[in-house]
N, C-alpha and C positions, 0 to 999 in steps of 0.2 A: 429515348430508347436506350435500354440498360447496356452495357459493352463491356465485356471480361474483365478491363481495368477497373471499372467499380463505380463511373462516370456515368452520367447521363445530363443531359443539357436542355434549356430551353429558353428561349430569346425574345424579351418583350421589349418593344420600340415604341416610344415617348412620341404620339403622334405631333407632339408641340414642337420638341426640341430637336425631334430625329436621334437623338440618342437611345442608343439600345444598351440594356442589362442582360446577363448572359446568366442562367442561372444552374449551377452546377450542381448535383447529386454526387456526390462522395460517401460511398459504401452502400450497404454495412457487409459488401464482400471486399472490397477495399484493401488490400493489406495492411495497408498504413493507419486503418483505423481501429487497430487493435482491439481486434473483435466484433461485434454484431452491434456496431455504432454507426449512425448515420449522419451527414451534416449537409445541410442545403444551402449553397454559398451562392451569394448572389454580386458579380461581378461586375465592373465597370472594366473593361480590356484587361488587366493584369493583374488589376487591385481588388482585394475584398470587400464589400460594400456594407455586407451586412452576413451575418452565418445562425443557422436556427438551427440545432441539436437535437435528433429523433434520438431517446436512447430506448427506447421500448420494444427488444426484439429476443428477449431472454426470458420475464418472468418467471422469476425461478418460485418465489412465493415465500420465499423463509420466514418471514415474519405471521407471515398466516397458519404457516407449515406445525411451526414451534408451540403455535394453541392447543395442537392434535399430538404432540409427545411429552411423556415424562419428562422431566427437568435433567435424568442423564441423560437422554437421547439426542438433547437437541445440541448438544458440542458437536455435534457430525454437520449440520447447518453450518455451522463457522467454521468448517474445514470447508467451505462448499462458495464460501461467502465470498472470498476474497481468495481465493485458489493458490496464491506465490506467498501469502503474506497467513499459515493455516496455524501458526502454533501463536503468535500473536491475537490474531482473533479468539481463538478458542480463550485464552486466557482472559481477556474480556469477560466475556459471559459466566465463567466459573468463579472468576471476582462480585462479579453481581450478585450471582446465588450467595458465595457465603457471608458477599455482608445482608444479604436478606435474614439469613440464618443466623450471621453471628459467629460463623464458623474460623477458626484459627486452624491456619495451613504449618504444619514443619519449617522449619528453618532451611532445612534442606531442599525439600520439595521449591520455595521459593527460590531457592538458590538455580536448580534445574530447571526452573519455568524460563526465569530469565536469559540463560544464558543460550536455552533455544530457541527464546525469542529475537535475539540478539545475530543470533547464526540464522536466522529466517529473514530478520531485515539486511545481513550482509548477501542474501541469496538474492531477495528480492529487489537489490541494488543492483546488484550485476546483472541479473534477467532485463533491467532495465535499460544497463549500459549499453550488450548486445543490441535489443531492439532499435534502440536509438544513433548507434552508430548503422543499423542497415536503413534508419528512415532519413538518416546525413549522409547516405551515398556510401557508404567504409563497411566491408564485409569481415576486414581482421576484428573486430570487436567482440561480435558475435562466436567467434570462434574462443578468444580469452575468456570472455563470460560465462559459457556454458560449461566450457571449463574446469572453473575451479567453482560456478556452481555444484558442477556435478560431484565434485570433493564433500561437500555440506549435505549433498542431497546423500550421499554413502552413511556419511556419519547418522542423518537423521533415522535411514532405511535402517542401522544399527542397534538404535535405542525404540525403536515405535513398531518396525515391522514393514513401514509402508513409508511410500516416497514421498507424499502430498497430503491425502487424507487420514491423519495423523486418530484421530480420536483418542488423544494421550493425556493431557489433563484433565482430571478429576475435579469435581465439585470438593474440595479438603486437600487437595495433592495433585500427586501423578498417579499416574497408571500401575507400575514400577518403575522400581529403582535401577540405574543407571547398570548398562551391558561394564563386565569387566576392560580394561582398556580405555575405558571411555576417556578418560583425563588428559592420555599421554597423547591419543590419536587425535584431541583437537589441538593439543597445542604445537604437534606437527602439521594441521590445518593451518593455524593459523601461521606459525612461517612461511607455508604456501603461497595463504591470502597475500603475505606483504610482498613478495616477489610479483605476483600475479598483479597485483595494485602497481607497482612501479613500472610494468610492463603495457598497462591501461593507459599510464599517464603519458608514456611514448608514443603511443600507437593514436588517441585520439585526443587525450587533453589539451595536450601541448601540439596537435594538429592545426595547421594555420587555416585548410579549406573548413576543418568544424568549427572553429572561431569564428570568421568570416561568415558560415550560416546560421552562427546561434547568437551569437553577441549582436546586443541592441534589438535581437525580433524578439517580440511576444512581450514587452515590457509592460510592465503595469505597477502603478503608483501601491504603495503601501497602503494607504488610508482607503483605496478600492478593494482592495483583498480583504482587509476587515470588513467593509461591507459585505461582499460577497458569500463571508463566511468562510473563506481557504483559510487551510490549516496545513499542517506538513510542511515540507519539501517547499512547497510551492510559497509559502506564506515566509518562508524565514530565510527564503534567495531575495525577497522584498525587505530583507535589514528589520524584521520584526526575530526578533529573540524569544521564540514562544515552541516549547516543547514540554510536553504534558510531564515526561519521564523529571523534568524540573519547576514546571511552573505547578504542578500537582502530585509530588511525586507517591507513587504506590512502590509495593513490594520494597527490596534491597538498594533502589538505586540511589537513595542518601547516603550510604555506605562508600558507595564508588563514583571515583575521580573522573570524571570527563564533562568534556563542553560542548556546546551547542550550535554548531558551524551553520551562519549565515551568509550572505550576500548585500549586494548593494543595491543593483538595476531591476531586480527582480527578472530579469530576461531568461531567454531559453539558454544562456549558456550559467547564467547563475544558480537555475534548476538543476542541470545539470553537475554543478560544483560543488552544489550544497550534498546531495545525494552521496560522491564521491567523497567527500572529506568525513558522512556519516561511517562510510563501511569504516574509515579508519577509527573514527571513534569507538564504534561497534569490537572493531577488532579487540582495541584497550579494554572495554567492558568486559568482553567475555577472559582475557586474561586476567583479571582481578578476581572476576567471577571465579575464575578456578582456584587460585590460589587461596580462596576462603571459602570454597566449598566444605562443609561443615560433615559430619555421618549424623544417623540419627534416622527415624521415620521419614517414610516418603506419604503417608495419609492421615491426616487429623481422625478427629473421631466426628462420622458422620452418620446417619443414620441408615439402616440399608432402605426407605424409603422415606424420599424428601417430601417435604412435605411446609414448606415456607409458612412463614403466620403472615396475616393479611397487612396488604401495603403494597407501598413502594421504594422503588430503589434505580438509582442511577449511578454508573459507571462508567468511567472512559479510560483511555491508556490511549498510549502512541504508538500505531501503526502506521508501517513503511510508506504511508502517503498519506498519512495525519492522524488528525482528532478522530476515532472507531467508540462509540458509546453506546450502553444499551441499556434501557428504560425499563427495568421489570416490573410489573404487574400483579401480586398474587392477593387471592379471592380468600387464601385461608383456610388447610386442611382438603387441598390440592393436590393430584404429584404435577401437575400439569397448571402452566402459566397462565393466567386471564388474558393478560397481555404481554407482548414484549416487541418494542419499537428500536430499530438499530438506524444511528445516524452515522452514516456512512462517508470517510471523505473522500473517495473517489466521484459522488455523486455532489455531496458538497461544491467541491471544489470544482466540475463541469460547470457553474453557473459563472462563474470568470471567463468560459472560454471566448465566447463574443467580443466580449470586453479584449480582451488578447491577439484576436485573429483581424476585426476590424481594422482596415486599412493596410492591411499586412499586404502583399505577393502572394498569388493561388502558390506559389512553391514553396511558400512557407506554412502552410495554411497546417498540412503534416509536422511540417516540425515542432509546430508550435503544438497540437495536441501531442505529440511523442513526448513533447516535455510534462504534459501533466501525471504522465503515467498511470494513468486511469486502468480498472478492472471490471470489468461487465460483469462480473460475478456479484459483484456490492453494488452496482451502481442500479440493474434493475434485477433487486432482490425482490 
């Protein structure tokens, strides 16, 4: 029977051994399981025995959806995708089309993709850090995160119109070109950011009760997350060196200075560290970003209706929780995709979670999915 906490139980006993398994229902009203996720953990007294993952409570359909629209329309699906993580995705798919096409973006316009994309993974870090300090017991977190979220989420509401559902990148470009102010007002952001980040590192990094509940749970060997397919965050706290923005790089990011912050244990506090040490990198990105942002167009020359020659095409980039790649399909004198398959790593990377929670403490059972930072918006697209 289901109960306000998000629990429900049921108890089978081993008529041999007299031992009984307790088997737990966690969500998908749950708090802690960040969104309409479900997980049926089957317990021996404290311990986790085994955990199966329902994620099928969303069906959003975007991949089906995207059959049924013009090639512009369907950038509003990848704002829709991945919900924290909207100008990153979108840039995805408008990569795909033009290399179907062949299309050549502005110098400029590349320069603006990134550096939004960049201020969307340091948002989507800190959305992160909040949550995860309220699923380790610490309510100040939550309160820093939102924050100086809410600083990026201004700047964005700035250039786009809108706080989330951005529909700002173009197939050739952007939208337009950058609000007056725009340069001077991030790089007062970003003095924000590094105050706000040293304040992060007080309050929970260098916390010894979050240490204590994150360090050494959830660990999982390297060579198992290769199997599994994790990528992201999760994959390079396991001391794997693998991010797209370097191991394949697209757009500007050859141009500019920065590394790749990994881990050693792979644990839920290396998750965690890997993530944090990105905003700083992020941070450097978008100030280089600025300082050679270039003038010039903000749209290639594209046709006013698309219309792809027949083939295919595959794309990836690195978003705020990995490997984000999309398969396109076109039949050839189209405005509309045959096909288009999105490999998502939020949903990737839940195929680890077993593997992670096994043997774990039902108290950790949360912690250890707060560390994957999962989105039910990609995960059942």
């Amino acid at each position: 029977m289901a109960t306000d906490t998000g629990l429900s139980a049921n108890i089978v006993r081993d008529p041999v051994t007299e031992q009984a398994e307790l088997s737990i229902n966690m969500g998908p009203q749950h708090p802690a399981t960040h969104g309409v996720f479900r997980m049926v953990l089957t317990l021996d007294g404290e311990r986790v025995v085994d955990v199966y993952p329902h994620i099928g409570y969303l069906h959003r359909g975007s991949e089906r959806l995207a059959e049924g629209e013009n090639f512009q329309q369907i950038t509003t699906l990848f704002d829709r995708l991945d919900y924290v993580a909207n100008f990153n995705n979108e840039w995805v798919y408008v990569r795909a089309v033009e290399k179907a096409m062949g299309v050549e973006v502005p110098e400029r316009a590349d320069y603006i993709r990134l550096i939004l994309s960049e201020l969307n993974r340091i948002a989507s870090h800190l959305l992160f850090y909040g949550t995860y300090g309220l699923d380790t017991g610490a309510m100040n977190p939550v309160m820093i995160g939102f924050r100086d979220r809410e600083r990026i989420q201004q700047i964005f509401e700035g250039v786009t119109g809108a706080r989330m559902m951005h529909n700002y990148f173009r197939i050739g470009g952007v939208k337009e070109d950058l609000p007056d102010g725009f340069v001077p007002a991030v790089r007062a952001l970003l003095d924000q950011l590094k105050v706000g980040y040293e304040e992060a590192r007080g309050t929970l990094t260098e916390s010894e009760i979050f240490i204590e509940r994150t360090a050494g749970i959830g660990a999982i060997p390297p060579e198992d997350l290769l199997d599994y397919g994790v990528t992201g965050p999760l994959l390079r706290a396991g001391g794997i060196d693998y991010d797209i923005r370097k191991a394949d790089p697209y757009s500007v990011y050859e141009e500019l200075d920065f590394r790749v912050p990994t881990g050693q244990t792979g644990d839920c506090y290396d998750r965690y560290m890997v993530r944090m040490l990105e905003i700083e990198q992020s941070i450097s990105i978008v100030a280089q970003a600025l300082d050679r942002l270039p003038d010039g167009p903000v749209m290639g020359r594209v046709p006013r209706i698309l219309r792809p020659p027949e083939g295919d095409v595959y794309v990836h980039g690195e978003n705020p929780r990995g490997d984000l790649g999309v398969y396109l399909v076109s039949s050839g004198g189209t405005v509309q995709p045959y096909r288009l398959k999105i490999r998502g790593p939020s949903f990737c990377n839940l195929m680890a979670l077993p593997a992670m929670i096994r043997g774990s403490y039902l108290a950790d059972a949360t912690v250890i999915l707060g560390s994957m930072d999962i989105v039910l918006g990609e995960v059942d697209r």
